[in-house]
N, C-alpha and C positions, 0 to 999 in steps of 0.2 A: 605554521603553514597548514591550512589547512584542506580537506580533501579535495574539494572541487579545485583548489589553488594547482595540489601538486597534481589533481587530471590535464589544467590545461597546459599546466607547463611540461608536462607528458607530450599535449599534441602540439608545443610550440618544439618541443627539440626535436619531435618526427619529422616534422614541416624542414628544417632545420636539415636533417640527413637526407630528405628527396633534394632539398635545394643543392647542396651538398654533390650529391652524388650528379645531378646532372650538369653542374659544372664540371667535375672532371674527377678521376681518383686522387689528386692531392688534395683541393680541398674537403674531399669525404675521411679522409687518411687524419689531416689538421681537425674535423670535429671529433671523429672516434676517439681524439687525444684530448678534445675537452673534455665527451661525454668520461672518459676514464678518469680525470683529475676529476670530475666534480665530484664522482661516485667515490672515488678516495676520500676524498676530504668528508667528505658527509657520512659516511660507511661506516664509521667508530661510534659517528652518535644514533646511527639507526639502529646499530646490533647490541651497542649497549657493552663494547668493547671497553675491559678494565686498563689494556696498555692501549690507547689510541694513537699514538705515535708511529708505535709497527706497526696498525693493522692497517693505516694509511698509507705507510711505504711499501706491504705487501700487496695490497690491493692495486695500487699505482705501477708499482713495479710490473708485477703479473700482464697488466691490462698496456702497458708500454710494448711491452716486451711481444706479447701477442700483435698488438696491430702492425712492429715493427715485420714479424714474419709472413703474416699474411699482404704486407705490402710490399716484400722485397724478394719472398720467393719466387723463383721462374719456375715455369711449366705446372702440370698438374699434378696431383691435388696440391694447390693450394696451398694447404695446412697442414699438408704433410709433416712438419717439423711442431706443431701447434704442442704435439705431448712433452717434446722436452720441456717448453714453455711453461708448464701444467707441475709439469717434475719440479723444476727448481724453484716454482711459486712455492710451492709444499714445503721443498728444502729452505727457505725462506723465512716461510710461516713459524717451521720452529727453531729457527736460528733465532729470530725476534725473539720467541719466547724464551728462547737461552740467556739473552742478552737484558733480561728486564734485573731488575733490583729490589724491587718492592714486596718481594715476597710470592712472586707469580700466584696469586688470587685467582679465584676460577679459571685454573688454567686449562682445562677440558674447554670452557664458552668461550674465550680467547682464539683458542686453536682453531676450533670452528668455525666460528665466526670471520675470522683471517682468512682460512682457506673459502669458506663460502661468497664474502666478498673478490677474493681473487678470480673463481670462475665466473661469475658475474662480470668483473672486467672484461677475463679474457672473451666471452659471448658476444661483446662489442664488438671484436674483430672479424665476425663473421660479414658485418656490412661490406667490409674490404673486399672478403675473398666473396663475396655474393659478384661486386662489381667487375672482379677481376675474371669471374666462372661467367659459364653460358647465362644470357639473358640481362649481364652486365649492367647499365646502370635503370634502365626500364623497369627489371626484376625488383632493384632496391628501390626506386620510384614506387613502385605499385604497393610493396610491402610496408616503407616509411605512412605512406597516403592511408591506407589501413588503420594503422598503430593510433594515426592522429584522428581519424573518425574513431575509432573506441576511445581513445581518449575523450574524447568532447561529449559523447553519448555519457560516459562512464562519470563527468562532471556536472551532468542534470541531477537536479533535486530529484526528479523520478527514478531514476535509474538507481537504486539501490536493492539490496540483494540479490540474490539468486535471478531475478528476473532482470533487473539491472543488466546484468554481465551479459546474462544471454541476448536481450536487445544489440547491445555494443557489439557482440559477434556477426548477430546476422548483419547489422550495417556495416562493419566490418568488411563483411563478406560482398556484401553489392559494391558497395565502393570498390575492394580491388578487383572484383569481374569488370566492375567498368573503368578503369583504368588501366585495366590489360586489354579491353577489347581499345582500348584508344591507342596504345604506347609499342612500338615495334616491338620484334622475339617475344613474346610476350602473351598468349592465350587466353583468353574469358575464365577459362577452365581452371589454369594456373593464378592466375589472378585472384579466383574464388579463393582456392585451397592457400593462397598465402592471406588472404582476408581474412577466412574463418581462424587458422594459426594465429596469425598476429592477434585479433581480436580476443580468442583465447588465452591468450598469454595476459592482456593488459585487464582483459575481466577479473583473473585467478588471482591477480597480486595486486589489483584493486579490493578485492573481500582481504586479500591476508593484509595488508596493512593498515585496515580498517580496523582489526580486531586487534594490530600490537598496540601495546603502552608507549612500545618507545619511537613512536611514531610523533615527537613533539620538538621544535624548536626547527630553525628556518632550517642546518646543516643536513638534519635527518631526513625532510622535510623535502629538501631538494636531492639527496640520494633517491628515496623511495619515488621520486619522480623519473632519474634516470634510467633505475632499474629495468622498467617494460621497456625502454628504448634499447637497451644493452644488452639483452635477452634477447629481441627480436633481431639482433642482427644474424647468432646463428639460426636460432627457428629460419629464416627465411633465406639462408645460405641453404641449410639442409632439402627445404621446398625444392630450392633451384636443382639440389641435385638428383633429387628424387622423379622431379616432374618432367627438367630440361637437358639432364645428364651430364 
C-alpha cells in the first residue's frame, strides 16, 4: 500500500465518520468498532510486533472497551470512566506478555508497542463522546471533513515534506471554518481550530510513517491509514471542550 493509497483511504474513512455521525450515534458507535478492528488487525504488522496475536487482542480489547464507555455512560464528562479502560488495557498488555511461550523476545518493543496501539484504539472513542458533548454531531462533521481534506492534500505528489504537511493544515483549516460557518453550534472560529488540529495530526503521522520501514504490506498499510482517523477523534472531542465546554 502505498502512500498516496493509505492518504486516500485516510480521507475515505473520515468521509465515512461525518457520514456516520450525521446519521445518528449508533451508527458513528458501529464505525468506531470498525475503525478499532481494522487498527487491531493491522497494528502487529505496523509496529513490528514479535507476539502478534496479543498485541491484536490488546489493541481491540482496549479500543472496544473505550467506545463501549464513551457510548453508555450517562451525564457528564463523558469519559469519566475512560482511565479504568486505559488501566486494564495496561493490565492486559502484560498479561499477553505473561502468557507468550516463545521465549518473550524483545519484550521491552512488544510491551510498547501493545500499550501504544491500545491508546490509539482507545483515541477513537473520542468521536463518540465528541457527538454525545456540546456541538454533537456538527462538531464531528466539521472535524471528520478536516481530516479528509489533509488527507487528499497529504496524497498529492506535491505535498511532500515539511511543506507538504503545512499546506494540508491551512486547507485543513478553511475547510473546517467553512463547515462551521455552514453547520448549526458550530462557529467559523471553532471550525478553524478543529481544522488546523486535525490537519496537524494527519500531516505529523503522514512524515512519521513515511520514514518507518515497517510501513509495507496491505495489514500495516491500512493500520497506518486508520491511525489519523483514531487520533482525531479525541483531538477533536478535546476542541469541543475546550472551545464549546
Amino acid at each position: 500500500m502505498t502512500l498516496s493509497t493509505r492518504a486516500v483511504t485516510t480521507a475515505v474513512l473520515a468521509a465515512a465518520v461525518a457520514s456516520a455521525a450525521y446519521l445518528g450515534t449508533a451508527p458513528l458507535v458501529a464505525l468506531t468498532v470498525v475503525l478499532v478492528v481494522l487498527l487491531g488487525v493491522g497494528w502487529p504488522a505496523l509496529s513490528a510486533a514479535p507476539a502478534r496475536g496479543g498485541a491484536t487482542i490488546v489493541v481491540v480489547a482496549a479500543g472496544l472497551g473505550a467506545a463501549a464507555v464513551a457510548w453508555r455512560t450517562q451525564g457528564e464528562p463523558v469519559l469519566r470512566h475512560l482511565p479504568i479502560v486505559v488501566a486494564m488495557s495496561l493490565v492486559l498488555a502484560f498479561l499477553a506478555e505473561m502468557l507468550r511461550r516463545d521465549g518473550r523476545p524483545r519484550l521491552v518493543e512488544s510491551v510498547s508497542g501493545s500499550v501504544a496501539g491500545a491508546f490509539v484504539a482507545v483515541a477513537a472513542s473520542g468521536w463518540i463522546a465528541a457527538q454525545r458533548s456540546v456541538g454533537g454531531s456538527a462538531l464531528v462533521v466539521t472535524a471528520a471533513v478536516a481530516i479528509a481534506v489533509a488527507a487528499v492534500v497529504a496524497a498529492l505528489p506535491i505535498a511532500r515534506g515539511w511543506w507538504g504537511a503545512l499546506v494540508a493544515v491551512a486547507l485543513a483549516a478553511v475547510a473546517g471554518a467553512g463547515v462551521g460557518a455552514v453547520v448549526p453550534d458550530v462557529e467559523p472560529l471553532t471550525g478553524l481550530v478543529a481544522g488546523v488540529v486535525s490537519g496537524l495530526g494527519v500531516g505529523a503521522l503522514r512524515i512519521l510513517f513515511a520514514r518507518l520501514p515497517g510501513v509495507t504490506g496491505v495489514r500495516a498499510g491500512l493500520a497506518a491509514a486508520v491511525v489519523p482517523v483514531a487520533v482525531g477523534g479525541m483531538l477533536v472531542f478535546a476542541v469541543g471542550r475546550v472551545l464549546l465546554g
